[in-house]
C-alpha positions as CSV (number, residue, x, y, z in Angstrom):
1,X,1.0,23.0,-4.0
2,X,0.2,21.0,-1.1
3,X,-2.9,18.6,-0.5
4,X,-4.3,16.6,2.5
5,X,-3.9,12.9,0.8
6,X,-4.7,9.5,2.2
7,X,-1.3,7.1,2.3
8,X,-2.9,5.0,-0.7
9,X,-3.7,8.5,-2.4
10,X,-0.2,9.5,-1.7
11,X,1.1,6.1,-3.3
12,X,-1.0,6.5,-6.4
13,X,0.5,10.2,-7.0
14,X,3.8,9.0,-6.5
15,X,3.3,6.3,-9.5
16,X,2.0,9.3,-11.7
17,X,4.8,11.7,-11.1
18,X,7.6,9.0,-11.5
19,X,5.8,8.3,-15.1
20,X,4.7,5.0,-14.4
21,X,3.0,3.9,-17.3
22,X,1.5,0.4,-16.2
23,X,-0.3,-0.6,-13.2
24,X,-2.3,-4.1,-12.4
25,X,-3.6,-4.9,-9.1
26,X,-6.3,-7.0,-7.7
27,X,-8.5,-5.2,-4.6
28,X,-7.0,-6.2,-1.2
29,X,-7.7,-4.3,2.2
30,X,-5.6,-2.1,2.8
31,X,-4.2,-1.4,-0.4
32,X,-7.6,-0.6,-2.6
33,X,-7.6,2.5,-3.0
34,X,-4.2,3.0,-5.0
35,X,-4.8,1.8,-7.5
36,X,-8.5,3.1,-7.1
37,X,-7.1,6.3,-7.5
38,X,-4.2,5.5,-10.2
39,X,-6.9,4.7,-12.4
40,X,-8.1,8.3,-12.2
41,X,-5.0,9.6,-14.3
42,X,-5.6,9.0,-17.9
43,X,-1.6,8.8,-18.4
44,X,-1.6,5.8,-16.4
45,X,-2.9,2.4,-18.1
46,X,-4.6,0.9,-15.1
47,X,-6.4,-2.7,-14.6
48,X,-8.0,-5.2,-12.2
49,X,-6.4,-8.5,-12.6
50,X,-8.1,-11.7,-11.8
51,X,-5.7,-12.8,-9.3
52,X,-2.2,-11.1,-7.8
53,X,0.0,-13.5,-9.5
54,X,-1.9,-12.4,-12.4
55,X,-1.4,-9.0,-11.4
56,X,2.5,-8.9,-10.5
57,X,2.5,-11.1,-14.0
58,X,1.6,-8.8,-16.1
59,X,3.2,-6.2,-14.2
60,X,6.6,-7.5,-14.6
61,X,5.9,-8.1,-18.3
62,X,5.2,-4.3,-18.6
63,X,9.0,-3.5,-16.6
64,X,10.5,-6.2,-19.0
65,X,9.3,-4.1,-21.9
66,X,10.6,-1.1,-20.9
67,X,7.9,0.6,-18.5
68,X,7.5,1.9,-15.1
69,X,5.3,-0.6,-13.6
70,X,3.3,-1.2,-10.4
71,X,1.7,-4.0,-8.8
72,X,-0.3,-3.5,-5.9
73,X,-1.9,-6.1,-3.2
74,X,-2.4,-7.0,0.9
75,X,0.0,-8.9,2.5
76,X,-2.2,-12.5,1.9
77,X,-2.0,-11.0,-2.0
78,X,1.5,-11.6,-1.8
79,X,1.4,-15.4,-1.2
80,X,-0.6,-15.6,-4.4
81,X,2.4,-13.6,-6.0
82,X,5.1,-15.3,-4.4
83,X,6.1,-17.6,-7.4
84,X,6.8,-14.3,-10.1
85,X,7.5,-12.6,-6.9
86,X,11.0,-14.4,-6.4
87,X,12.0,-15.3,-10.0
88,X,11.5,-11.4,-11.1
89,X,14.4,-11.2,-8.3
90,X,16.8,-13.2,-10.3
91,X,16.0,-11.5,-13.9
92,X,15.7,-8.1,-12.9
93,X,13.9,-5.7,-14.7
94,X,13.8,-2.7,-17.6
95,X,12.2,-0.5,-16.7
96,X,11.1,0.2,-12.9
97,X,8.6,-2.5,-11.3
98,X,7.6,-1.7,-7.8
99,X,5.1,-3.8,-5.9
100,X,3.3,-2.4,-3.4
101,X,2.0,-4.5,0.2
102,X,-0.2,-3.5,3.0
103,X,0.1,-5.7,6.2
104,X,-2.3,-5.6,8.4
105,X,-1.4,-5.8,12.2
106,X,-4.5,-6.5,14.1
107,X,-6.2,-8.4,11.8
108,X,-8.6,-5.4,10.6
109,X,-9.8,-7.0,7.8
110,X,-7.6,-10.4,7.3
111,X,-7.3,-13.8,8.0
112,X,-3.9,-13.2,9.5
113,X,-1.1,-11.0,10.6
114,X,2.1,-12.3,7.7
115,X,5.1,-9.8,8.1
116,X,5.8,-9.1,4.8
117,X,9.4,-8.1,5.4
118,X,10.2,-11.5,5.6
119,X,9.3,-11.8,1.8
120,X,12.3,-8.9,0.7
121,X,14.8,-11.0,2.8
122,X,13.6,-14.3,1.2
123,X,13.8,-13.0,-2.2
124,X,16.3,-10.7,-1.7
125,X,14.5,-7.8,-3.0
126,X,14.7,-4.5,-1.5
127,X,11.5,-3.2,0.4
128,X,11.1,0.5,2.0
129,X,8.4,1.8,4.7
130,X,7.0,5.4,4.4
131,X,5.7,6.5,7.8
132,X,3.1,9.2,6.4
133,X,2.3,10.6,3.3
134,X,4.7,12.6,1.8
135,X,7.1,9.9,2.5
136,X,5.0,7.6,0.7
137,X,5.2,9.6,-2.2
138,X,8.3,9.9,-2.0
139,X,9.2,6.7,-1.0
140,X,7.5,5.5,-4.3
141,X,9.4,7.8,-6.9
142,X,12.5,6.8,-5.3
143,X,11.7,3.2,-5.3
144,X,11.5,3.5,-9.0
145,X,14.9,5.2,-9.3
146,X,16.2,2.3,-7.0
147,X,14.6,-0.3,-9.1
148,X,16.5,1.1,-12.4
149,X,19.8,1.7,-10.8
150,X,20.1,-2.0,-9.1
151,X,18.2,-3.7,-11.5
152,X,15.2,-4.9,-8.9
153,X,12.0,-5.1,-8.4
154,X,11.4,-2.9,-5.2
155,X,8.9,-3.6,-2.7
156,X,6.9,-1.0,-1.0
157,X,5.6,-1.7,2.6
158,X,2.8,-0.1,4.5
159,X,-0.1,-1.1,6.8
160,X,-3.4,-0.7,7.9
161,X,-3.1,2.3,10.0
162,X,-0.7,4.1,7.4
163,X,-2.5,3.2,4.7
164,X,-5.7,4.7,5.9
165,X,-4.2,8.3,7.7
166,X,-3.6,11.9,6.5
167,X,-1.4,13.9,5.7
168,X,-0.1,16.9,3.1
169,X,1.6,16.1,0.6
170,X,3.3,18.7,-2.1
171,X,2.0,17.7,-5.6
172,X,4.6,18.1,-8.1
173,X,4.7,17.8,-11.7
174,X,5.0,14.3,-13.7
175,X,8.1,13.3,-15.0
176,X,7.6,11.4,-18.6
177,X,10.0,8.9,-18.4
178,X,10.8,7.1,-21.7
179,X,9.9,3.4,-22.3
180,X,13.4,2.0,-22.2
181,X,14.3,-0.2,-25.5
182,X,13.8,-4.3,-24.8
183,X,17.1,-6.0,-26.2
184,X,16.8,-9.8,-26.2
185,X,18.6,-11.5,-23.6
186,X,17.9,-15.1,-22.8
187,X,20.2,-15.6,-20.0
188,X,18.7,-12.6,-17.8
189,X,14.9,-12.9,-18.7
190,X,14.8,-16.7,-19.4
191,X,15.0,-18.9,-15.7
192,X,16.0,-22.3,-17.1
193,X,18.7,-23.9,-14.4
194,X,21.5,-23.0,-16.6
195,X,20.7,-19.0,-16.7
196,X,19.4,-19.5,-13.4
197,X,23.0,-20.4,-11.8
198,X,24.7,-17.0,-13.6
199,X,21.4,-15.0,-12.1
200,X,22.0,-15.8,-8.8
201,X,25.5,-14.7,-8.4
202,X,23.8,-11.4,-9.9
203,X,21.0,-11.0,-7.2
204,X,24.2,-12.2,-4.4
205,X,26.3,-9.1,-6.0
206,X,23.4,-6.6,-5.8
207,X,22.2,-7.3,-2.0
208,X,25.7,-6.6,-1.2
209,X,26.3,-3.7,-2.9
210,X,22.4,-2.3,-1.5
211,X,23.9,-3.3,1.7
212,X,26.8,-1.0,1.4
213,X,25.0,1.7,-0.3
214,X,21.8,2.1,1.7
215,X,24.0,3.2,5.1
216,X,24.0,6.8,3.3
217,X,20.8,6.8,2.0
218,X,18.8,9.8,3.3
219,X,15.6,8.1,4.2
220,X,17.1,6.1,7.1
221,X,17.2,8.9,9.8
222,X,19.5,9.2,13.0
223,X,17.1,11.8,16.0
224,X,19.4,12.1,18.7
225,X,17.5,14.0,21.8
226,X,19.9,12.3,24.6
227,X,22.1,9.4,25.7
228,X,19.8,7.4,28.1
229,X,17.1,5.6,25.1
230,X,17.5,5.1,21.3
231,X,14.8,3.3,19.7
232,X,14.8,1.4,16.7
233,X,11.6,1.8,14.8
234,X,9.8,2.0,11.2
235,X,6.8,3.2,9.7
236,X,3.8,3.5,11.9
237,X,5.5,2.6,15.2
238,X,7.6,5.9,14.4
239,X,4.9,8.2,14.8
240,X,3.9,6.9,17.9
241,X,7.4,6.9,19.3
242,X,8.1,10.6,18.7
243,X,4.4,11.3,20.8
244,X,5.2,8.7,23.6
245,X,8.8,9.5,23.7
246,X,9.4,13.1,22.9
247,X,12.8,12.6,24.6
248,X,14.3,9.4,23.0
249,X,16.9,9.4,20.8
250,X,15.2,7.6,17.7
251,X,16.9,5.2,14.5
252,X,14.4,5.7,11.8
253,X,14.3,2.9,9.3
254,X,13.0,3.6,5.4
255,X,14.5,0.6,4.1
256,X,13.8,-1.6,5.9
257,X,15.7,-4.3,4.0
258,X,18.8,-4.7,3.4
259,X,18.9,-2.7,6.5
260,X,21.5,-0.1,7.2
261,X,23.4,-1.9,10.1
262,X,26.4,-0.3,10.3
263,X,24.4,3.3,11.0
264,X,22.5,1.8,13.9
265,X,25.7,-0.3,14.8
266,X,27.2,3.7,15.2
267,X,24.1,4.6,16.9
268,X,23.9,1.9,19.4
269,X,26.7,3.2,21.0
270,X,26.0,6.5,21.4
271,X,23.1,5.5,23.8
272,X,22.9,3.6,27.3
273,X,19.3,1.5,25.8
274,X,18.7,0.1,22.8
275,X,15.2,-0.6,22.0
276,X,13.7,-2.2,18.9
277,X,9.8,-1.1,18.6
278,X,8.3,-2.9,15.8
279,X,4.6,-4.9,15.0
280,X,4.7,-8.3,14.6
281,X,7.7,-10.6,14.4
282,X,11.2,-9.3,15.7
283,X,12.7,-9.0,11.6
284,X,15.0,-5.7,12.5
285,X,15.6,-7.3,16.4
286,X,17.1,-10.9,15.1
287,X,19.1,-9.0,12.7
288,X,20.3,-6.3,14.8
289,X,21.4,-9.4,17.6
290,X,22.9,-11.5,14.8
291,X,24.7,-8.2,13.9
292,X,26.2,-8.0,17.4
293,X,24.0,-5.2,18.5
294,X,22.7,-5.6,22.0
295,X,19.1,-4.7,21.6
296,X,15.9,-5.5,23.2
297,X,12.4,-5.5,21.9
298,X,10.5,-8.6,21.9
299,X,11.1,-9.1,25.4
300,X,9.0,-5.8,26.0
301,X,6.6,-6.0,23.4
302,X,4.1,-8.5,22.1
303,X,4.4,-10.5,18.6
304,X,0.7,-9.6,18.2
305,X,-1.4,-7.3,17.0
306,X,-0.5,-3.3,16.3
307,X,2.0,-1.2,18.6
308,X,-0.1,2.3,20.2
309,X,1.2,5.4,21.9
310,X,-0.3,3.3,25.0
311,X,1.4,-0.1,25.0
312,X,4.6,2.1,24.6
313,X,4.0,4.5,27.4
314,X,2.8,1.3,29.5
315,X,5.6,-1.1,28.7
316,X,8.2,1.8,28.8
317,X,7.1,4.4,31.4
318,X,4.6,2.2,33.5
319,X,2.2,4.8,32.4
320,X,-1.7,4.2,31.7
321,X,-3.9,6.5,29.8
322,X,-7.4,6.2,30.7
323,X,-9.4,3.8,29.0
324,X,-12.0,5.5,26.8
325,X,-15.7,4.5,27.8
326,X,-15.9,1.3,25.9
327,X,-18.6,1.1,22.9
328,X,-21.1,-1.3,22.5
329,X,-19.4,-4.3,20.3
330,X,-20.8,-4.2,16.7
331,X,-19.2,-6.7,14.4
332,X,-19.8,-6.8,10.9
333,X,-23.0,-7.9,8.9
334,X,-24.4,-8.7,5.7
335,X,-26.2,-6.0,4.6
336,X,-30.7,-5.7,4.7
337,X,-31.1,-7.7,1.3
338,X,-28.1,-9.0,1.0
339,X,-28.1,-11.8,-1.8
340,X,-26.1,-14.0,0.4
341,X,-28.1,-14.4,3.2
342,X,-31.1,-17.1,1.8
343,X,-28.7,-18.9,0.8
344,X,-26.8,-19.1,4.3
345,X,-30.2,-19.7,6.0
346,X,-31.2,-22.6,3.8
347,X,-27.9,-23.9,4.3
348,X,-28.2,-23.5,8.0
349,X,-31.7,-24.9,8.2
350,X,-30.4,-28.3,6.4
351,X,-27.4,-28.4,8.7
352,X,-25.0,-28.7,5.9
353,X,-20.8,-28.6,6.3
354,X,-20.3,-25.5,4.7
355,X,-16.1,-25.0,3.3
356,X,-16.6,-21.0,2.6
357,X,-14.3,-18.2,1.3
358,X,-13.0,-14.9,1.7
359,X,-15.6,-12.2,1.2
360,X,-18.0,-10.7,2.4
361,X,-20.6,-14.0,2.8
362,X,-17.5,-14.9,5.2
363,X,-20.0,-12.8,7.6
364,X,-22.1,-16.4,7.3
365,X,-20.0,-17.9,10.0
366,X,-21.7,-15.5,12.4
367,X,-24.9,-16.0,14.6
368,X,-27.8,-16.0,14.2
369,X,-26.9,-17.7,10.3
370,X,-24.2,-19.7,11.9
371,X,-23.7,-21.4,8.3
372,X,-20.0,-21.3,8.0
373,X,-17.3,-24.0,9.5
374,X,-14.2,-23.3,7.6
375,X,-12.6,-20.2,5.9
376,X,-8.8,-20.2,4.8
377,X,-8.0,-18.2,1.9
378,X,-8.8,-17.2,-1.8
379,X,-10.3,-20.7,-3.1
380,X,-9.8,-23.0,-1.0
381,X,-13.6,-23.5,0.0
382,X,-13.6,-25.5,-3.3
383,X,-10.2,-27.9,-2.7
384,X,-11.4,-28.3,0.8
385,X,-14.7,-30.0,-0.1
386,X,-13.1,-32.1,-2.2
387,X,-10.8,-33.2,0.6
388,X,-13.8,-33.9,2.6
389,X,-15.8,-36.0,-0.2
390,X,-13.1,-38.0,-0.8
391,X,-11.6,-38.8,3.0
392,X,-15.6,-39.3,4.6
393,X,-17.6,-40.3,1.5
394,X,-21.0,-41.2,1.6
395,X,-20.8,-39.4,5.5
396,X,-19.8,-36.3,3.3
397,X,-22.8,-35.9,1.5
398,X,-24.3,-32.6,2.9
399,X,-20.5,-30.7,2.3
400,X,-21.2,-27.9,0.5
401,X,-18.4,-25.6,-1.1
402,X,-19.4,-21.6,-1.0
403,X,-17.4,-18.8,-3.1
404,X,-18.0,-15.9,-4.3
405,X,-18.1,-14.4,-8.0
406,X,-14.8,-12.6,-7.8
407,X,-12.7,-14.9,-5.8
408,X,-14.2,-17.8,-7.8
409,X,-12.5,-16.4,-11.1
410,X,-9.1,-15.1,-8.4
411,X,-8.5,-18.9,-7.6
412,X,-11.5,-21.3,-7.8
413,X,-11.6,-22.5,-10.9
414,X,-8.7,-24.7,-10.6
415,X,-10.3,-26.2,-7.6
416,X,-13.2,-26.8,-9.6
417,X,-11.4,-28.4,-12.2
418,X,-9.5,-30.9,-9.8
419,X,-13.3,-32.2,-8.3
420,X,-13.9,-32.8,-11.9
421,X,-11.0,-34.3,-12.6
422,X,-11.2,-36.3,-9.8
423,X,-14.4,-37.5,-10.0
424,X,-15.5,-35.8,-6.6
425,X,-19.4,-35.5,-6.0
426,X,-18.7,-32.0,-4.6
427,X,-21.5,-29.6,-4.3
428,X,-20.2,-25.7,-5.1
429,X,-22.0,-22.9,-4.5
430,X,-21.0,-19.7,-6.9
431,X,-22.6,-16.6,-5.0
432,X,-22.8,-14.4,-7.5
433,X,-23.1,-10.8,-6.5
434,X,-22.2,-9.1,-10.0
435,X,-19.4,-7.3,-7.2
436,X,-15.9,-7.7,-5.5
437,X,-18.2,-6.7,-2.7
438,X,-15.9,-6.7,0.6
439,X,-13.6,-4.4,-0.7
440,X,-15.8,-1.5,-2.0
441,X,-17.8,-3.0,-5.2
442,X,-14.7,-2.9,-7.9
443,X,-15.1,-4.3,-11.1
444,X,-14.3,-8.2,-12.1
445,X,-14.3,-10.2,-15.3
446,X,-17.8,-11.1,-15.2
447,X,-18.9,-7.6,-14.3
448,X,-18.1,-6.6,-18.1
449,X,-16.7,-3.1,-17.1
450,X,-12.7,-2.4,-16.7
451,X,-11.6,-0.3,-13.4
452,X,-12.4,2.8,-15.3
453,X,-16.1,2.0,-16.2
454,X,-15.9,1.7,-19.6
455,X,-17.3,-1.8,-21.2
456,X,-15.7,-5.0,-21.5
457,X,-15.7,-8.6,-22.6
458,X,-17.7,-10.2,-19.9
459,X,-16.8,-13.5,-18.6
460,X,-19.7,-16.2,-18.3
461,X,-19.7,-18.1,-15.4
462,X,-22.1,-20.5,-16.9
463,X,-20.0,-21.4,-20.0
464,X,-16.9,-21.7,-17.6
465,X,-18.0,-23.6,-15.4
466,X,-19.5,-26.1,-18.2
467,X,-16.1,-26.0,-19.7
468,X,-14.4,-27.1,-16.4
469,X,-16.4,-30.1,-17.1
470,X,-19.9,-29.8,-14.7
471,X,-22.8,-31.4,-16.0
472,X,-25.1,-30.6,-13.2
473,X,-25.8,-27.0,-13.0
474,X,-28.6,-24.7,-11.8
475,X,-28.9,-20.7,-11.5
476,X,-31.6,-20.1,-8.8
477,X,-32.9,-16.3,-7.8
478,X,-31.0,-16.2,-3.9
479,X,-34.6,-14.4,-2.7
480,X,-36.6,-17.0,-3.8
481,X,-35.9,-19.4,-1.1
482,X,-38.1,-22.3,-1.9
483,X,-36.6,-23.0,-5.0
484,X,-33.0,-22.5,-3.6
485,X,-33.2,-25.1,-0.8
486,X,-35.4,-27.3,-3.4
487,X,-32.3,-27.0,-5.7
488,X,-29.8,-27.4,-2.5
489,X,-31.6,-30.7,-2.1
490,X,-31.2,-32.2,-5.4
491,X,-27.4,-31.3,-5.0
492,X,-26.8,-32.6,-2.1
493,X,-27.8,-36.7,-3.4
494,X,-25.6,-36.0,-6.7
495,X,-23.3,-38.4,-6.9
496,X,-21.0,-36.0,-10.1
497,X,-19.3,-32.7,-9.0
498,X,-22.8,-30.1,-9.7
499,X,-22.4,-25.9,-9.3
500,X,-25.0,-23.7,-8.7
501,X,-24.9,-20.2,-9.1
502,X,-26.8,-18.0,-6.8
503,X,-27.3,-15.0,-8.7
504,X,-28.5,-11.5,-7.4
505,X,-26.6,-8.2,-7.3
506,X,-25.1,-6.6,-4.3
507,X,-28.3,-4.6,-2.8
508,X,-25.3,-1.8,-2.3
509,X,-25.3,-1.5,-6.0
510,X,-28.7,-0.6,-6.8
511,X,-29.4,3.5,-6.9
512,X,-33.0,5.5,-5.3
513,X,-35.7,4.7,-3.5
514,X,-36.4,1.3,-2.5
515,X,-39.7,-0.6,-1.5
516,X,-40.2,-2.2,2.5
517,X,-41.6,-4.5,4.1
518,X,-44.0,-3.9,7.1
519,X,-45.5,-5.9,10.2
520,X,-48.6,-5.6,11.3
521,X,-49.6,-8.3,13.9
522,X,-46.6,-10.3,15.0
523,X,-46.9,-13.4,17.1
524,X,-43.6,-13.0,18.7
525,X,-43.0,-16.3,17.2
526,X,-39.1,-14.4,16.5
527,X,-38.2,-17.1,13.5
528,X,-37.6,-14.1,11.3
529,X,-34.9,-13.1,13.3
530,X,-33.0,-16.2,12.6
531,X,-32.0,-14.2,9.1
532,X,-29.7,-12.2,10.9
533,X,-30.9,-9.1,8.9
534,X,-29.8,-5.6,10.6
535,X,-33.3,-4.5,9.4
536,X,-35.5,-6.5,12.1
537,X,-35.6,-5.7,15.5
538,X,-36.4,-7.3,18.5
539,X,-38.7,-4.8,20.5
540,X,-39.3,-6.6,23.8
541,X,-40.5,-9.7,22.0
542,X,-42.5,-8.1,19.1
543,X,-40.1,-7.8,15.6
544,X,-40.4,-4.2,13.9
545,X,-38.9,-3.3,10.4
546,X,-36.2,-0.6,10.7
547,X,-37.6,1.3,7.3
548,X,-34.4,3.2,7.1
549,X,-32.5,-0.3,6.7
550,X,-34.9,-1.9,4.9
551,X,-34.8,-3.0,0.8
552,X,-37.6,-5.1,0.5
553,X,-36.2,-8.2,-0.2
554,X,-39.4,-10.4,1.0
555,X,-37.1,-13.0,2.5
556,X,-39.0,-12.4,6.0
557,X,-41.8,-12.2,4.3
558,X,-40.9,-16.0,3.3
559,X,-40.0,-17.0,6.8
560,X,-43.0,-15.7,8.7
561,X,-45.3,-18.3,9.3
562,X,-48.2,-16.2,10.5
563,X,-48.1,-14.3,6.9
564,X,-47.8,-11.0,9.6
565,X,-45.3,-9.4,6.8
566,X,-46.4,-7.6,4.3
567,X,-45.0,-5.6,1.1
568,X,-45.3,-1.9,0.5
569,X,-44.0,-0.2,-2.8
570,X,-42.9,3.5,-2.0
């Protein structure tokens, strides 16, 4: 039977019929949904870790024990698993352990543009690329069988627009592969320097036999259509290739490391040009060049952002497809009543230095809340207000640190623990949404369910954060705005590290019919407006409520200084 599947969908099916047994992931764009959807196969223990490295952890353990396992993350995911990452490389495994990464070229939903690739040649783990679907299904089982024969972890590359496009897939039947026996054996599971040495020689052995073996592996693909262009491409790139260049002789990479160089070294010669395609950094150019394999690519093509049918047709054929009518810009918002936005107002309003996070109140930085100076990645709002209490001092005094619930447990409480440690009067923020909002509203360890909805232990912020040694802590209602900036005050003179925890669900979360809020009589005054909510409009210098937007959360209502707003139960 075939099925239309989404990439991620096509991923998770693959873990199910290679009898994966063991999956933990933490929620990263692109990569989401497969483990979203893993979880929906009862023969498949699935979980949301706190963290990646967490995640890849616990993962590992699993393969170590004798089960197919999977880790999944985004590219910036893989930095937090980077330390398991490259020792799992030296033990190898039990059973299979496959770790799956979704790049994302363009910048969709990231902080950055990392090539992953560049992680399988630094650890010397294999990685392959699936260019739709089926592949990716495919890809997946085969990874496992890879894993088991060479002893690897395997990594599994995609990106953004791979991850997130169609195609049918067969569905086949699940193979129950037994969970292998563990046998002691301290000097392949245990990295002290003296095991370490013997290990290395081990992971030097494999890459050289992977490097001999992959040139006849099936998923690396020779088209030949003529004798005047071969293209060396992977993934995504290859789908555009074959509609820009239905006459190009094409070098299809599925593993992508080691590569197969001696096949393309064979097919480099049976064309006149050589052209690598690829997003991002040169990784297959450098080594194709370093190979002695006259190529070109980088020259022609731009280190940023993603590769279309229309840069290749205009860098290649000088060709220009008519630019589409272009929309109206919308960038993303925080939601009507989202818990997040008081809080960003207040802050605005006392002109505070504001170190945020990753999430959505990231959206903070943007007019009209303007709240937000710095955002680098999972946690560091938290070390990065330290840094600034401790270099400017008494000039630091209205830094505040801003994280979310989810990413606070992913990698803040360390940071939290250093101000403490370190005597730092840092002022932190917890926005606590109940919600790993940005990426689709899964489940953390203070929501107290699992990924499969059923209950669990839930983690209480309060007591943590009391244990990481805070003394000065407040939970304030993020709608009622006079007691939040009241609070925000008293913070901001502290002279000891002090938390406070913004509590209100993600509006996104709650289910029927909501109450509004209506205007009758505005001034044109427009200070409501300064809340950035999608909800109020600006109607030729008179505000109206949107009603289809609108939740009720009163914060205009709060804001209004002609008391023009008023509240309507439905």
């Amino acid at each position: 039977m075939k099925k239309l599947l989404l990439t991620n969908e096509a991923i998770a099916r693959g873990a199910f019929e290679a009898g994966v047994r063991f999956v933990s992931s933490y929620p990263g764009t692109p990569s989401t949904e497969i483990t979203e959807n893993i979880a929906k196969y009862d023969e498949i223990y699935s979980e949301w870790a706190p963290n990646e490295k967490v995640a890849l952890e616990t993962s590992y353990g699993a393969a170590v024990a004798g089960a197919r396992s999977m880790a999944c993350m985004k590219h910036v995911g893989l930095n937090v698993a980077a330390d398991p990452l490259f020792t799992a490389a030296y033990t190898g495994i039990n059973g299979g352990l496959v770790i799956c990464v979704a790049d994302d070229p363009g910048m969709h939903s990231s902080q950055n543009e990392q090539d992953s690739r560049f992680y399988a040649r630094s650890s010397h783990i294999p990685m392959l690329e699936p260019a739709d679907s089926q592949e990716a299904k495919d890809f997946t089982k085969l990874a496992y069988e890879i894993s088991e024969k060479y002893d690897t972890p395997v990594l599994l590359r995609i990106t953004t627009r791979i991850a997130h496009s169609q195609s049918f897939v067969e569905l086949l039947d699940r193979e129950e592969v037994p969970v292998k026996e563990y046998v002691k054996d301290v000097t392949k599971y245990t990295m002290m320097p003296s095991s370490a040495k013997l290990r290395h020689v081990v992971v030097e052995d494999r890459e050289n036999r992977l490097k001999k073996d992959c040139e006849s592996f099936d998923i690396n693909k020779e088209i030949i259509k003529g004798d005047e262009l071969g293209i060396v491409c992977s993934g995504a790139v290859y789908q555009y290739v074959e509609e820009a260049l239905p006459n190009a002789s094409i070098f299809k990479i599925g593993m992508v490391y080691p590569m197969p160089i001696e096949s393309i070294k064979a097919f480099s010669k049976k064309v006149k040009r050589l052209i690598v395609i690829e997003e991002l950094e040169p990784f297959f150019e450098n080594q194709l060049k370093a190979n002695g394999i006259p190529c070109e690519g980088k020259n022609i093509f731009s280190l940023q952002g993603e590769i279309t049918v229309a840069t290749i047709l205009e860098k290649l054929k000088g060709e220009s497809i008519n630019a589409p009518i272009p929309s109206p810009v919308r960038p993303p918002v925080m939601c009507a009543g989202c818990p997040h936005r008081g809080v960003y107002y207040i802050l605005n309003k006392l002109k505070c230095v504001v170190t945020a996070d990753i999430g959505c109140y990231t959206l903070g930085a943007q007019a009209p809340l303007s709240s937000v100076d710095t955002v680098l990645c999972m946690g560091a709002s938290v070390g990065m207000s330290h840094g600034f209490k401790k270099v400017l001092g008494e000039k630091a005094q209205n830094v505040v640190a801003v994280i979310g619930d989810s990413t606070f447990i992913h990698s803040g409480i360390t940071g939290l623990i250093n101000a403490v440690y370190n005597q730092s009067a840092t002022t932190l923020i917890i926005l606590d949404n109940s919600t790993t909002g940005m990426t689709g509203h899964q489940e953390h360890p203070a929501t107290g369910k699992t990924i499969k909805g059923t209950p669990a232990p839930k983690l209480d912020l309060i007591n943590l954060v009391k244990a990481c040694g805070i003394e000065k802590l407040d939970v304030v209602d993020c709608y009622d705005l006079t007691n939040v900036e009241k609070v925000i005050k008293d913070h901001l003179k502290s002279e000891v590290p002090s938390v406070i925890i913004a509590k209100r669900p993600c509006e996104l979360l709650k289910k029927g019919s909501k109450p509004v809020c209506e205007i009758d009589g505005c001034k044109g005054c427009l200070k409501c407006l300064k809340l950035g909510c999608p909800a109020l409009v600006n109607d030729n210098g008179k505000v109206k409520i949107d009603k289809t937007l609108c939740v009720g959360c009163k914060l205009c209502m709060d804001v209004c200084p002609f008391g023009a707003i008023k509240f309507k139960e439905n």
